[in-house]
C-alpha positions, 0 to 999 in steps of 0.5 A: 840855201833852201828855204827851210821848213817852217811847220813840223809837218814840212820838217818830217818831209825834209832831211831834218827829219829822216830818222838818222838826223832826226833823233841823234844827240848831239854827242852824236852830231859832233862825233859825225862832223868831227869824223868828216873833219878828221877824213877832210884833214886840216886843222880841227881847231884853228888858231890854236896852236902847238897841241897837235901832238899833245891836247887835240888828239885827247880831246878828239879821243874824248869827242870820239868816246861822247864823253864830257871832259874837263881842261885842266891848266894854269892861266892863259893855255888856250882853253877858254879858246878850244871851248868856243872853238867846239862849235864849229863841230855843231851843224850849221843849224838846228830846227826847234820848236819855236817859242822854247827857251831850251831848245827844243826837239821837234821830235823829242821835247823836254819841256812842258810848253813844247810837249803842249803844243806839239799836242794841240798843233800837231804837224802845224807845230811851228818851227824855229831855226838857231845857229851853231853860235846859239848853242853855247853857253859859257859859264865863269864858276865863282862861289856865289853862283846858285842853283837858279842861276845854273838850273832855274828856279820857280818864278812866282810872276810866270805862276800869277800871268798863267794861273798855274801853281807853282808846282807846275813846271811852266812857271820855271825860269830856267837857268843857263844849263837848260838853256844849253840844250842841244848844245854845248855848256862850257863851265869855266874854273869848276871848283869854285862853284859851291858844293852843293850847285855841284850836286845839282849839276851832277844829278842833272849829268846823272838822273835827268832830274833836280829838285827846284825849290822842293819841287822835282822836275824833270830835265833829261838834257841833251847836253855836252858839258866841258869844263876846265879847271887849274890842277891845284883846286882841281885836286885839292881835297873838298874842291870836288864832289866825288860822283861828279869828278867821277862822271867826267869821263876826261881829264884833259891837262893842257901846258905852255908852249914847250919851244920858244918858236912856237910861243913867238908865233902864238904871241905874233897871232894874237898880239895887236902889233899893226898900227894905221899911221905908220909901217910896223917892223918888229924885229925877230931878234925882239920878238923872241926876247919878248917871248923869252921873258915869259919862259924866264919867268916860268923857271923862276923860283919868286914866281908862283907856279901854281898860278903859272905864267899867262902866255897873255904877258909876251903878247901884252908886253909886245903891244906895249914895246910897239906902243913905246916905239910908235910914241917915239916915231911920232915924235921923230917924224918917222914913217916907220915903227921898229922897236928896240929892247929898251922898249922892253923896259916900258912895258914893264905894266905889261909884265908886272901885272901878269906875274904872282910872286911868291914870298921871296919874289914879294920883297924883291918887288914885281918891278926888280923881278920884271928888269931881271927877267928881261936882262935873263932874256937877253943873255939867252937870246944873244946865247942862241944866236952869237954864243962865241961873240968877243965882248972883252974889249967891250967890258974893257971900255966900261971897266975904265970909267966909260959910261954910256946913256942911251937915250929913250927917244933918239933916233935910230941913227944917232944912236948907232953914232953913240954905240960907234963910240964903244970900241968893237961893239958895232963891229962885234954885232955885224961880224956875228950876224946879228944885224946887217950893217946898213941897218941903223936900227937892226944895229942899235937893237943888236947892240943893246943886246949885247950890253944887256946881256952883260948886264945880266952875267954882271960884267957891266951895269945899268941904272933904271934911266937907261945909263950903261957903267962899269959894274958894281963890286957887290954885284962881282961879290955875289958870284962864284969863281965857276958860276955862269948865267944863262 
């Protein structure tokens, strides 16, 4: 890379300083990159994934239009992720006049300091250089965030050292918006900043301008301001100032992945499932009643809406389930890691934890719902891939009395021996196609599927220990003569 220029007068004789580059905004700039991006092709924001026919080309029509948006989702929708991912459309980096604390233009200063010694030095102005990664700021939204922190505010100490007075705007300590300048400013959960800092943050968007302790400055930023938001406080009334609801020019509403494929390879990307000591296998059968436990989650009544179901529960769960299963090959000796779906019940914190539950679901208990959602996930895991499997003789075996215990900490093989007791499950499963014969803990995984789906349409029983028995009257009572579950 060339050297880059290191006074103002060199920066006028490099490509900084034609005319085009020289004096765009940097709405402008990531229009430019973004159009290059778009004729390149590849994707545009790596890492997230199914928004390609629903949230990337609005967020492209709004980058394209230099409009400010905001993100509106529930938890754990990747938008915190498609922010930081802005950057990327910012040049690689940008000259300013060294010694800012805003960014300042060469060729186009905001602050008093930069406009001072631009005078004074001229073309020996000195030039700094900042990455792209130097022009974001992010910003969490709470009710105790003040104008000072997301402006500025007078600093009497600057005042005192400088022999200025406190009008005077080199004695400003600016805030993260300033800060920003020429760059992204990303404000995450917009309605609870406070009323009044949105009037501030509006008149900064609008007029260039705000009042510091009484004293009007001037901030003609150069700024794209992208916030995000949950539908709910967005909308409700008294959440947010109309003119500045009215000056964000789109209104962006991301969502949860809409297939269970592509929500098992989000939780795949993101999940840390790759451990140092042993070989990791997790099998596509678990993997996918991980994901189906979130989507059970989503559908279900006792689970707040409003808050939404994180896409962070199968991922946290999935590292919890190879955790369980990396304990249990450690103390097996085993040189190689494959969980199983009782796995599932020991990351039960993983899922717990992620879930707001409304009145109903708070007196079942989290812990309940949890065990439900995962036997829920079971039975439409083994729907989508065995719908036509015979489970007769199976519940035929536990209705006279059989009880099987499946232990947590087994081996592979010595459990298969103890499902082998169970007349026509090991074969059932085979015959299905859900798992090769030679494959001990394919087998056992498959197995423990079916008996957990029968669980879930309450053909058979299982205790928190892990014991699988013939099933409960009252849990037959509850059922109607035509009722299914899936």
């Amino acid at each position: 890379m060339p050297t880059l220029p290191t006074t103002l007068g060199a920066l006028k004789k490099s490509p900084f300083g034609e005319p085009r580059r020289a004096h765009r905004s940097v709405k402008d700039e990531i229009r430019a990159n973004l159009l290059t991006r778009l004729a390149d092709g590849g994707p545009l924001f790596p890492g997230v994934r199914g928004y390609d026919e629903t949230v990337v080309p609005q967020i492209v029509n709004a980058l394209l239009s230099r409009h400010h948006f905001i993100l509106l989702g529930l938890r754990g929708q990747a938008k915190s992720r498609i922010l930081r991912a802005l950057t990327t459309l910012l040049d690689d980096t940008m000259p300013i006049v060294a010694g800012s604390e805003i960014n300042d233009s060469p060729f186009r200063p905001v602050s008093k300091l930069a406009r001072d010694l631009l005078t004074q030095a001229g073309d020996d102005t000195p030039i700094a250089w900042v990455g792209r990664d130097q022009r974001y700021v992010e910003k969490l939204a709470t009710p105790d965030v003040t104008i000072a922190d997301l402006i500025g505010d007078l600093d009497p100490i600057k005042a005192a050292r400088g022999g200025h007075l406190l009008a005077d705007e080199l004695t400003i300590h600016y805030g993260m918006l300033p800060r920003a300048n020429r760059g992204l400013f990303a404000l995450n959960e917009l309605p609870d900043l406070a009323g009044k800092v949105q009037v501030g943050l509006f008149n900064v968007m609008q007029e260039g301008d705000v009042q510091i302790k009484g004293y009007p400055v001037r901030l003609p930023l150069d700024v794209v301001l992208c916030f995000t938001a949950n539908p709910e406080d967005y909308t409700a009334r008294g959440k947010i100032i109309t003119p500045l609801k009215d000056r964000i020019g789109s209104e962006i509403v991301t969502h949860y992945p809409e297939t269970v494929e592509l929500g098992m390879q989000i939780t795949a990307q993101e999940a840390w499932t790759q451990r140092a000591d042993r070989a990791v296998r997790v099998p596509t059968l678990l993997a996918e009643l991980v994901e189906r436990v979130a989507f059970e989650a989503r559908a279900d009544k006792r689970v707040d809406r409003r808050s939404g179901v994180s896409q962070r529960l199968p991922i946290s769960a999935l590292e919890n389930v190879v955790s369980n299963a990396e304990r249990r090959a450690v103390r097996l000796r085993d040189g190689e890691i494959v969980p199983r779906l009782s796995d599932t019940y020991a990351a039960l914190p993983a899922i717990t934890g992620k879930l707001e539950l409304e009145y109903e679901g708070e007196l079942v208990g989290g812990a309940a719902i949890a065990r439900e959602l995962i036997r829920r996930a079971a039975d439409a895991t083994l729907r989508a891939h065995a719908p036509a499997i015979d489970t007769d003789e199976v519940v035929m075996w536990f209705d006279a009395g059989s009880a099987l215990q499946v232990a947590e900490d087994a081996g592979a093989a010595a459990l298969r021996a103890a499902f082998e007791t169970v007349p026509g499950l090991v074969t059932a499963v085979i015959e299905e196609g859900l798992a090769p014969a030679s494959d001990d803990a394919l087998v056992t995984l498959a197995c423990e599927l079916v008996l957990e789906a029968l669980v879930a349409r309450r053909k058979i029983s299982r205790n928190d220990l892990g014991q699988y028995s013939r099933a409960r009257e009252e849990g037959r009572r509850r059922r109607g003569p035509d009722e299914t579950l899936g």
